[in-house]
N, C-alpha and C positions, 0 to 999 in steps of 0.2 A: 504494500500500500504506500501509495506516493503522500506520507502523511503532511509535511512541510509548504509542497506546491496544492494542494487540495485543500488546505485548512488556513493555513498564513493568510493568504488573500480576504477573507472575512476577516479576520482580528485586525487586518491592515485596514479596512474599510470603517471598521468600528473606532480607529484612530487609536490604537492598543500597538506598544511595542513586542512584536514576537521576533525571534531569531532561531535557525537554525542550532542545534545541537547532536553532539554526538553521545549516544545516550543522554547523561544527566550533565554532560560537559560541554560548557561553551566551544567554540572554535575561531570567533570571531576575535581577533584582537580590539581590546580597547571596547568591550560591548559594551562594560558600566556605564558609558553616553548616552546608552538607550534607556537610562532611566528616568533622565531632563530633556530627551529630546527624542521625538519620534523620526525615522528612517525613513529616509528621500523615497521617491518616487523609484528613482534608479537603482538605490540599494535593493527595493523590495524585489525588482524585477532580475535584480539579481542575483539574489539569494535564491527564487524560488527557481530560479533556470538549474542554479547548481548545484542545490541542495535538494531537489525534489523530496528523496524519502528519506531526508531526515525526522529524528525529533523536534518537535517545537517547545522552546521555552520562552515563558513570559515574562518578561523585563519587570520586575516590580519598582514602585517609586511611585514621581510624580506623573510620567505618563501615562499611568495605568492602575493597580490596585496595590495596597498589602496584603501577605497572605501569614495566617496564622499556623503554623504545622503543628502535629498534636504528634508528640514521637512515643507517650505514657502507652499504657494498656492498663495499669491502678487504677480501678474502676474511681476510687474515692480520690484520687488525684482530676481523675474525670471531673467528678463532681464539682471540684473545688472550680476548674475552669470553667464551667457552665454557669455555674454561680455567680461569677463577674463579668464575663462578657456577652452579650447578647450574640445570638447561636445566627450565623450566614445562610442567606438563602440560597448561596453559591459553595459550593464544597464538592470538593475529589477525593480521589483515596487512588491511595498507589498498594504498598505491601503490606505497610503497620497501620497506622490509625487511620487520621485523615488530615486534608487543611482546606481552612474556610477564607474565604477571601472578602476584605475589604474596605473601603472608601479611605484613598492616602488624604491624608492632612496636617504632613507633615512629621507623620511618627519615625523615630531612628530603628532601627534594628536592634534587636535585646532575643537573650534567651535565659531562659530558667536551666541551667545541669544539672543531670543526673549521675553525680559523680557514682555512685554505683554498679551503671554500664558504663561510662566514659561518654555517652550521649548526654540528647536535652532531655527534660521533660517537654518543652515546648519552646516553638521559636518564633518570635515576630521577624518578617523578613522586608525590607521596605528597599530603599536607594541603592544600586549596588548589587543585587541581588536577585534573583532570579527562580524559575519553577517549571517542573516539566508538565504542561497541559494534556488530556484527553486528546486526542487519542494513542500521544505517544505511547512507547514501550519502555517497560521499567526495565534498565540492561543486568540487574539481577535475576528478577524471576521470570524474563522473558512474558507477562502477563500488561496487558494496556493498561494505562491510568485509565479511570473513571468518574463519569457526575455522578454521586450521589442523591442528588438534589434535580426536582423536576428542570431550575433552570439550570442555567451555564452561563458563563461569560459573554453569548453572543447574544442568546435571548435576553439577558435582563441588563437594565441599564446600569450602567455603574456608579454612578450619579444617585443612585438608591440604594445603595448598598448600607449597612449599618454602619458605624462605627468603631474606631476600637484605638486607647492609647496606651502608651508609654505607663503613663500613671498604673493601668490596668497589671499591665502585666508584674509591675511591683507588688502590688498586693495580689496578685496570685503564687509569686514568689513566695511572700510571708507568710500564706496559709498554708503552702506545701512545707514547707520550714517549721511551722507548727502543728502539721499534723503530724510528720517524723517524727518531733520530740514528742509530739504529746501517746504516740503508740510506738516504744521502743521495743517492744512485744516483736514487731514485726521484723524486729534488725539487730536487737540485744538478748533476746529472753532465751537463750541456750543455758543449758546446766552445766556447771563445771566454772572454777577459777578463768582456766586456761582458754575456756571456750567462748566463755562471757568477756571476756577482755578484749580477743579477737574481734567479735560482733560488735562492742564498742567502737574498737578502732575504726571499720569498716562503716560503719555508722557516722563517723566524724568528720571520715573523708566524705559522703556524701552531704554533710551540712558545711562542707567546706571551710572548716576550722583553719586558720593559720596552723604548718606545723608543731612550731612550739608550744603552740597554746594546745594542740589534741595533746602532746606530749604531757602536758600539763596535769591534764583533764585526765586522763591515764593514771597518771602518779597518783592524782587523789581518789579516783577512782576504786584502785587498787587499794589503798589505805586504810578507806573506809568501809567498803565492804567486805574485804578480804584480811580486816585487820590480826585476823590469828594466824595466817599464814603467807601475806603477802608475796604475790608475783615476784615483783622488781626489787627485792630484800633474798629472796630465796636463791640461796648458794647451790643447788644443786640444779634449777635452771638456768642459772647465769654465772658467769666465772667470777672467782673474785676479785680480776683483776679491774674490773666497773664497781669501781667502790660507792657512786652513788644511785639511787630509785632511778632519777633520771634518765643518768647513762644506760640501766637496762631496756628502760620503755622508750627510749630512743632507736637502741635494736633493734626490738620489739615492733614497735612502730613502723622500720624500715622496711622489715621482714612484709610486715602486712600489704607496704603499696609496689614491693615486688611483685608479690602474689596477684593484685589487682592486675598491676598491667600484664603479665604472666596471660591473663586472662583477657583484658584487651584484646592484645597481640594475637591471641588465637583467632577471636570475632573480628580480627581486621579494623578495629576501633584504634583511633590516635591516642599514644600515651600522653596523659597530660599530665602526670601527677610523676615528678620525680622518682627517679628508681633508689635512689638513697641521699642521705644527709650527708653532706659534706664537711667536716669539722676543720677547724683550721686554729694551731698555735698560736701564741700572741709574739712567738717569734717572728712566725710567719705574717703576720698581722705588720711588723716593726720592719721586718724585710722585704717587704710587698714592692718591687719595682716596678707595677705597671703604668705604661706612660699614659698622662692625662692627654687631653687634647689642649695641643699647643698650633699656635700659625708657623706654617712653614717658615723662613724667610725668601722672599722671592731670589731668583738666580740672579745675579750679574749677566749683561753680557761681556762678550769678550771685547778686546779695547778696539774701538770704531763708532761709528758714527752712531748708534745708539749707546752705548758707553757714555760719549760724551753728552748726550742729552741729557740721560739720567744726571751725569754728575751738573751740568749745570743747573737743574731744577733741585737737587741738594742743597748746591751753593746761594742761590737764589730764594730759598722758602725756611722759615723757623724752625720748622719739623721735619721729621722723616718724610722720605720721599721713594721711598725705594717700591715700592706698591704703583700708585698712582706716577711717578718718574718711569717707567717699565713698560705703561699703559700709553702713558704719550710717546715712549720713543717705537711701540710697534706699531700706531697710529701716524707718527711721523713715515717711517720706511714704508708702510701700506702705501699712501699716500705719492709717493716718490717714484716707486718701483711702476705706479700704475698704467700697462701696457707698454714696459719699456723691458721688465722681465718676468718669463715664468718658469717652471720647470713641468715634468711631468712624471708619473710613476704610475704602473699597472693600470693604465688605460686611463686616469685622471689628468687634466687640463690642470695643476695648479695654477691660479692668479693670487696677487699680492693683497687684494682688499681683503681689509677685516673689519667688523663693526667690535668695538670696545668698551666696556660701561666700565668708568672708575669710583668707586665707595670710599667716600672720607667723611669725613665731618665738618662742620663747616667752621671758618675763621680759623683752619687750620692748613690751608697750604693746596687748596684740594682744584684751584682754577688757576695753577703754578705751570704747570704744562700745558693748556690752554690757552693762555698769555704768550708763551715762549713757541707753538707751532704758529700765534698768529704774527708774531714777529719774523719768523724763518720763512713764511711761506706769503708774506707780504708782496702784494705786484709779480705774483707766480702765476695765477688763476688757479691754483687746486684748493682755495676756499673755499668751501657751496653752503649749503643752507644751514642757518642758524634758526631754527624751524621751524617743524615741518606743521603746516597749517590744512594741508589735505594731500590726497594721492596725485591731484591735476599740478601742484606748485611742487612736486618733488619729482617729477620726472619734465616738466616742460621745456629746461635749458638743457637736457641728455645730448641730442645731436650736439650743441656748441659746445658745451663742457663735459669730454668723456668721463675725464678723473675728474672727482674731489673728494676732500673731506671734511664730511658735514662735521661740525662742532657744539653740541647740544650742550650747555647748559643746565642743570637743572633738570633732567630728562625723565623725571618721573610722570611726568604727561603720555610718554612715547609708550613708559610700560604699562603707565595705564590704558592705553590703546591697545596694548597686545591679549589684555585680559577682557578687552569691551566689549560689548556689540552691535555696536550705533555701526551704522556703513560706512560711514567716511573713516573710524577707526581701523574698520576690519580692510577697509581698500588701502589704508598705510601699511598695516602688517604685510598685506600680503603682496605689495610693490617691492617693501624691503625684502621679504625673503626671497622673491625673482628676483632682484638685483643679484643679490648674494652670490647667485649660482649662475648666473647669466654673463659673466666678467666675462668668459672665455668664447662666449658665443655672439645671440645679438637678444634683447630686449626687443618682444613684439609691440611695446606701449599698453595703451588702456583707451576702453571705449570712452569718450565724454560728451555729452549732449551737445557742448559748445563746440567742440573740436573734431568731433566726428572718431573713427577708428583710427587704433593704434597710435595716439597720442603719444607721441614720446619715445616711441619707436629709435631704436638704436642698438649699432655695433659696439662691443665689447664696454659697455658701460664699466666702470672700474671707480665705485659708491664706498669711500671706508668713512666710518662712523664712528667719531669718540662724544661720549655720552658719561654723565657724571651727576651724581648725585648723594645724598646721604645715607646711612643705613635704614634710617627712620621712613625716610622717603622709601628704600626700598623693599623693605616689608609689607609698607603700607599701599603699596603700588601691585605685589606680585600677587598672583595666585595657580592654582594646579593646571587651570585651564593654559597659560601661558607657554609649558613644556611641553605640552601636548599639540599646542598648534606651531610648533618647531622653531618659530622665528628667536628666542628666546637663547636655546641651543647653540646660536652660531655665535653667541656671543662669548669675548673671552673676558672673565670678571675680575678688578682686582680692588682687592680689599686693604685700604690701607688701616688699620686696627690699631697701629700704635703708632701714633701720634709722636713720642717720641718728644724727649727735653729739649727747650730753650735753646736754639743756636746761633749767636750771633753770624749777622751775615758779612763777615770780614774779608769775605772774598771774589771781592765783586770783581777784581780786575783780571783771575783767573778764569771769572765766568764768561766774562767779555770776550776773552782770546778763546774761549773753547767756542765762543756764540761766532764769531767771526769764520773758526775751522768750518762748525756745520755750514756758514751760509755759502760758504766758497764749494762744501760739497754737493749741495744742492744745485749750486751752478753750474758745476761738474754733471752731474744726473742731467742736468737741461737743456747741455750740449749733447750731449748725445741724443742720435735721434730716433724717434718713433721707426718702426720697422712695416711697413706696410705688405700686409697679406696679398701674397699672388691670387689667389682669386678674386681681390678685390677690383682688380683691372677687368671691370665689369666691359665685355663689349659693345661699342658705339660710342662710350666715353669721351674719348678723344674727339671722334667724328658726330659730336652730337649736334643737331641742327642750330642749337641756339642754348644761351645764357640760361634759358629757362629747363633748358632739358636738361643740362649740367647741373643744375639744382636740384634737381628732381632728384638723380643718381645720388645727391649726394644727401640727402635731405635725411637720411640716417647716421650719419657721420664718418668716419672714416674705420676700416674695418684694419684692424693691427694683427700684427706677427711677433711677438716680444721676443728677444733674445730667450733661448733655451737653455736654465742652467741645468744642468744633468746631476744626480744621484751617483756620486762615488758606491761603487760594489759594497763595500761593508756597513756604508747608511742605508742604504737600499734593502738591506737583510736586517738591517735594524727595525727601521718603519715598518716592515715587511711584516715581523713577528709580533709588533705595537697594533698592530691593523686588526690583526687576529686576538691577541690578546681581549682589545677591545670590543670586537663583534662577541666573544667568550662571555666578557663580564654583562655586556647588555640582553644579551640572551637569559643571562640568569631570573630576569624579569623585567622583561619585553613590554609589561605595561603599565612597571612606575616608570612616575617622572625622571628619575635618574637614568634611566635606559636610553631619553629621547637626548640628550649632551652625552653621554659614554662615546654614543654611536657619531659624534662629531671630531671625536678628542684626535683619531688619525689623519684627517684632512686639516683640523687647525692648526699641529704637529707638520704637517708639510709647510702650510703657509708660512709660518714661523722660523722654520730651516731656512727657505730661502729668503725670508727679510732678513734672517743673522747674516747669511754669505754675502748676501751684497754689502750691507754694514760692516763689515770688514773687505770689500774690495777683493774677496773670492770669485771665482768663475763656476765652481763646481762645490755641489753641497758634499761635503764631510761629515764623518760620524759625529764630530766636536759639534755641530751645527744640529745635527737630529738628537740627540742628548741633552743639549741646551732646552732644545724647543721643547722635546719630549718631557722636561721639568719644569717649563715655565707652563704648559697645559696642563700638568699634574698639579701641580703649588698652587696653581690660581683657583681650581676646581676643592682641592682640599681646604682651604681656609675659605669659599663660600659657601659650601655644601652646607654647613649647617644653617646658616643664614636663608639658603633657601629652604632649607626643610621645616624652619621655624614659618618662615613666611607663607609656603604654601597648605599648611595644615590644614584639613579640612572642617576640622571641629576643634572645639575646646576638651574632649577628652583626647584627640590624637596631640594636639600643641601638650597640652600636661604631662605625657607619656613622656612626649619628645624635655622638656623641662626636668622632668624626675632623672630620666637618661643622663645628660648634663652633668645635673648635678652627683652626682654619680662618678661620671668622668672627673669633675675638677676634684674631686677626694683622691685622687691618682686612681680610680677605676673600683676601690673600696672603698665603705659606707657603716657604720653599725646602725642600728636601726632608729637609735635616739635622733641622732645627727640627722638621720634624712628625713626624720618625721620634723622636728625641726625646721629644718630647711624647707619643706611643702607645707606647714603648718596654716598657709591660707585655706589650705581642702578640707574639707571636714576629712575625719579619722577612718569612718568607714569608709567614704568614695578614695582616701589616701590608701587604705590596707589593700581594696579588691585590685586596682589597678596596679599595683607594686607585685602582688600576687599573680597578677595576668603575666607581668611581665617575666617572672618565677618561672609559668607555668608553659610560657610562648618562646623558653632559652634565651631571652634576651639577660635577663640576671640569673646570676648562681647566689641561694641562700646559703652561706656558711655559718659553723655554730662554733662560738671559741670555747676555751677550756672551761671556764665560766668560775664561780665560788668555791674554791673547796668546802666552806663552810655549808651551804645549802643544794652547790651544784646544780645550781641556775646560772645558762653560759648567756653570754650575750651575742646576737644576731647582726651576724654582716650581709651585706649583696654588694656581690660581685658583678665586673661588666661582663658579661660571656666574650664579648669582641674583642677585649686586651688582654684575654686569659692565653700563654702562650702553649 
C-alpha cells in the first residue's frame, strides 16, 4: 500500500504538516521546521513522488496538534490521567496503550518516567516532535496504527479539539508520585530483610530520588526496621573493610541499578540511571587538573603585510588588539587580493572575499581597524557601503565596483536581518550569501519593479564584509534560525574578550613608518594588473556596430582570471585531511547548529592560506600558511562557540542547562554540590536538583562521592564535566 502518496495529500489539504518516515524514523533532514511552518507546494509534490509507500508522520506543534501518548497499562495510573485531562475525540493506538491528540497553544513537551521500565508513564509531545498516523505500520509488530475513535484527524476539525496543559500534566505527575508512596505494597511488601531493602531501593529509583538521598533513605530504613539485625552493620554480608552503614548501602545500592539496567538492556530500553557510583579522594579532589574553559589567544601572522597591520592597530589603541587587529588585517588582504589572486584545490575556485564580524566592547579600541582600512584604502575605490539599507542599494554599483569592502559599523541590524522575516531583510541575506559564492563566477542580479530583471547582474563580484559590534549586541541580535539559513556560517568571528591594561600610546612614530610600508604595499597590489578571462573576448566586441553595443557587452563588468596561487604537495595533504576531518565532525549531527559552520571551516581555511601567502609576498601556498589558517579558523570558532550557544538557546531551560555547564567548567570542570547550588541559587531547589540530575542522567556530568566524615560517613557530592574527563 502506497501509504505516504495516498494519505499525505489530505493532511496537506487540511493544512497539517505530515512527512514521510521510515518506520517510526524521520528521514528528512532539519524536519523540526515543520513544526512552525507548513511544507511548500513543491516539497509536498515531492515527497509524495519519492516516498510513495512510506510511513507518514505528523509534525506536532504549532502547525498542527499535541499529542498525549499513554505508554502505562496500571489501570489506577489510568485513572489518575482521566481524572485530569479531558478524554480526545481523536485517538490511535499502535502496540501498548494509546495517544489522544490535541489543540496546541503553546504547551512544551514534558513526560512523567517510569523509572521502573526505563520508559514514561506518559508523554506530552508538542514542537519538535512528531507521531506515526493511521495507517502507517508499526516497524515492530509489523500490525497498522489505528483510530480508535469514530473521528480522525481529517474528519474532525482541529480547531475543536479539547485542551490540555503543561500545568496538567504536573499534577498528574504528583498523583502518580503519591499513589507509589501511598501503596508501597505494590513495590516494597516482600518478606525478608534482604528482600524488603531490595524493593525499597527499586522503589526509589522509580520516585527518582537523588542518589544520595535513596542512599540515605536506605541507611535509615534499614535502622529502623531492621534495628536487631541490620543490613549495612552486618559483617557477614559486607566486609569489614566498609567501616560505615553508608559505604555498604552505597554497594548495595549500586548493585541494585546494575541489575535495573541489566534488565533495560535486555528490552532494548536506554540506560539512564548510572551503572555505578563513582567515588573520588580528596587527593584527587586537590589534584584534579582539568582544564577550564579559557580563550585561545589568537595566532600571529607571520611578519608581512598583515603583521604589520595588527601591530599598528596595537600601537594605535589603549587595549588589546590582537582579536579584533587579526579581523581587520584579513579584511584588509580580502579586500586587496580581490580578482587579482586565487588558488584552487579539489575542484574548488578559491577567491579572496571574506565577510568578518569583530566583538568588542565599546570605548575600548573596537573601531581601531576600521579607522586605519579607511585611511589605507582612501582614493583606492575598494570602499563600498556603509549600509546596507535594502537588496536594490547593495548590488546596484556591482558592474562599476567589482571589489569592495563594505565596512559596517554597529552591524547588529544586519544580524538582525539574518534572523527576520520582513522581505527586504530576507532579500539582504540572501544577496549576501550569493555574493559569497559567486566571487568566482558571475552574479545573475535580482528582479526589481523599478529596474526590471537581473538588476545588478555581474562578473566575478569580489563583496568582503567587516562588521562589528558588541557582545550584548550580539546575543541580543542572534538566534537558531540564523545557522540554519547559512549566511551566518561564512562568517569568520573574532572575539576580543580581554580588553587588556592601560597602554600608553608612545608609539606613534613606529606606527607611522609601518602605516606608510602598508600604503606603498597597496600600491604595489595596484600596479599590478587585473588579468582578464579569455572567454571574456566575447565575439563582435571589437566589431561592435556602435558605442551603444559596446555597452551593452559590457554592462556586467569585466569578467577576471586572477593569478593562480597553487597548493605546495604537503599543504594540499594537509587541507586534504582538515576537509574530511571536518565533513566527520558535522556528520556527527547534521542538524544542530554547529554542523551548519563545521561544514565551512575547510573553505574559510583555504581562503585564509592564501591571504597569508600573498601577505608575505609568497607565490605558492605552504604548509606554514595552511596551519596558520587552519588555527586562526579553529581559535576564532573556539572562543565564540559559546557565545553562540548562549545566544541561540531556544528556551530558558536549554540557556540554564547551558549556565549550570559553565559554571561547572570555570570550577576547572569540578563542582561539590554546595558550590553549584550556590552559584544557580536564582532557581528554585527542585527545578535546580531535576535539571542537574538530567544532566547526570544525559552523561553530560559525572556524580562523584568523596570520602566524606569519618565520624558519620556522610561524603560530600561532586559533578564532574564528562567532556574534560580525560
Amino acid at each position: 500500500m502506497n501509504i505516504f502518496a495516498d494519505f499525505a495529500p489530505k493532511y496537506f489539504e487540511k493544512n497539517l504538516s505530515v512527512m514521510p518516515t521510515n518506520g517510526k524514523k524521520p528521514i528528512l533532514p532539519g524536519w523540526q521546521r515543520l513544526s512552525i511552518e507548513t511544507p511548500s507546494k513543491d516539497e509536498q509534490d515531492q515527497w509524495v513522488k519519492k516516498y510513495p509507500d512510506y510511513n507518514m508522520g505528523l509534525v506536532l506543534g504549532q502547525t498542527s496538534v499535541v499529542a498525549l501518548d499513554i505508554d502505562t497499562e496500571d489501570s489506577e495510573i489510568l485513572k489518575i490521567i482521566e481524572s485530569v485531562v479531558t478524554p480526545s475525540p481523536v485517538r490511535k493506538k499502535g502496540v501498548k496503550n494509546y495517544t489522544s491528540f490535541y489543540k496546541y497553544t503553546g504547551q512544551k513537551s514534558q513526560n512523567v518516567k517510569d523509572y521502573k521500565t526505563g520508559g514514561n508513564h506518559l508523554e506530552l509531545m508538542a514542537n519538535g516532535r512528531q507521531t506515526i498516523i493511521p495507517p502507517g505500520i508499526h516497524p515492530d509488530s509489523k500490525n497498522p496504527f489505528i483510530w480508535i475513535t469514530p473521528d480522525d484527524l481529517l474528519s474532525f476539525d482541529i480547531n475543536d479539539l479539547p485542551n490540555i496543559t503543561n500545568a496538567q500534566i504536573d499534577e498528574i505527575e504528583k498523583k502518580i508520585k503519591e499513589y507509589l508512596k501511598d501503596n508501597p505494597s505494590n513495590h516494597i511488601g516482600t518478606p525478608g530483610r534482604n528482600n524488603h531493602l531490595k524493593s525499597y531501593a527499586a522503589f526509589m529509583v522509580g520516585q527518582e530520588l537523588p542518589v544520595e538521598e535513596a542512599i540515605d533513605c536506605l541507611v535509615t530504613e534499614d535502622s529502623i526496621k531492621f534495628s536487631d539485625n541490620p543490613l549495612f552493620s552486618d559483617p557477614d554480608e559486607f566486609p569489614k573493610t566498609h567501616k560505615t552503614p553508608y559505604k555498604s548501602a552505597e554497594i548495595f545500592y549500586t548493585n541494585i541499578l546494575k541489575s535495573i539496567n541489566r534488565n533495560r538492556e535486555t528490552n532494548g530500553l536506554h540506560q539512564e540511571i548510572p551503572d555505578t557510583i563513582k567515588t573520588i579522594t580528596e587527593s584527587e579532589i586537590k589534584s584534579k587538573k582539568i582544564e577550564s574553559f579559557i580563550f585561545k589567544p589568537y595566532p600571529e601572522p607571520r611578519p608581512g603585510a598583515m603583521n604589520f597591520f595588527i601591530k599598528i592597530c596595537k600601537e594605535t589603541s589603549k587595549g588589546n588588539q590582537d582579536a579584533l587587529g587579526l579581523g581587520g588585517a584579513l579584511a584588509f588582504m580580502a579586500a586587496l587580493c580581490s580578482n587579482r589572486f586565487r588558488s584552487q584545490i579539489k575542484g574548488y575556485d578559491i577567491r579572496s572575499n571574506l565577510y568578518i564580524l569583530n566583538l568588542g566592547y565599546s570605548s575600548f579600541g573596537k573601531d581601531t581597524c576600521q579607522k586605519l582600512l579607511g585611511d589605507l584604502f582612501d582614493s583606492t575605490g575598494l570602499l563600498g557601503s556603509f549600509l546596507y539599507r535594502s537588496g536594490t542599494s547593495l548590488v546596484q554599483d556591482l558592474p562599476n565596483q567589482q571589489e569592495r569592502l563594505d565596512i559596517l559599523d554597529e552591524c547588529s541590524a544586519l544580524l538582525r536581518a539574518m534572523g527576520g522575516k520582513d522581505y527586504f531583510q530576507a532579500e539582504i541575506v540572501e544577496i549576501l550569501s550569493n555574493l559569497f559564492s559567486r566571487s568566482s563566477s558571475k552574479f545573475h542580479g535580482i528582479s526589481s519593479a523599478g529596474n526590471g530583471k537581473q538588476f545588478g547582474a555581474c562578473w566575478n563580484p569580489s563583496i568582503s564584509l567587516l562588521g562589528s559590534t558588541t557582545p550584548v549586541g550580539f546575543k541580543e541580535s542572534m538566534n537558531r534560525a540564523m545557522a540554519q539559513k547559512g549566511l551566518m556560517p561564512r562568517f569568520l568571528c573574532f572575539f576580543q574578550n580581554d580588553v587588556g591594561s592601560y597602554r600608553d600610546q608612545n608609539n606613534w612614530d613606529q606606527a607611522e613608518e609601518l602605516k606608510a610600508d602598508l600604503k606603498n604595499f597597496v600600491l604595489q597590489m595596484f600596479k599590478q594588473p587585473k588579468m582578464i578571462h579569455p572567454d571574456f573576448k566575447v565575439p563582435g566586441f571589437r566589431d561592435a556596430y556602435n558605442a551603444e553595443k559596446q555597452k551593452e557587452l559590457l554592462a556586467c563588468g569585466t569578467r577576471y582570471d586572477p593569478i593562480l596561487i597553487s597548493f605546495a604537495e604537503n599543504a594540499k595533504k594537509l587541507w586534504l585531511e582538515y576537509e574530511k576531518k571536518c565533513h566527520n565532525d558535522g556528520a556527527k549531527n547534521p542538524d544542530g547548529f554547529e554542523s551548519a559552520f563545521i561544514g565551512r571551516f575547510a573553505e574559510l581555511t583555504a581562503k585564509v592560506a592564501l591571504l597569508d601567502t600573498i601577505s608575505v609576498e609568497d607565490r605558492v601556498i605552504g604548509i606554514e600558511s595552511v596551519e596558520w589558517a587552519l588555527e586562526v579558523v579553529e581559535t576564532q570558532w573556539h572562543n565564540v562557540k559559546r557565545l553562540y550557544e548562549l545566544s541561540t538557546a531556544e528556551n530558558q531551560q536549554e540557556s540554564t542547562v547551558l549556565r549550570i555547564l559553565d559554571v561547572v567548567r570555570n570550577h576547572n570542570g569540578l563542582i561539590d554540590r554546595r558550590a553549584l547550588g550556590r552559584s544557580m541559587r536564582f532557581l528554585p531547589k527542585k527545578q535546580r536538583n531535576e535539571i542537574i540530575e538530567d544532566l547526570v542522567d544525559t552523561g553530560k556530568l559525572l556524580k562523584r562521592i568523596g570520602n566524606g566524615n569519618p565520624l558519620n560517613g556522610k561524603r560530600t557530592i561532586y559533578y564532574e564535566l564528562v567532556d574534560n574527563i580525560e
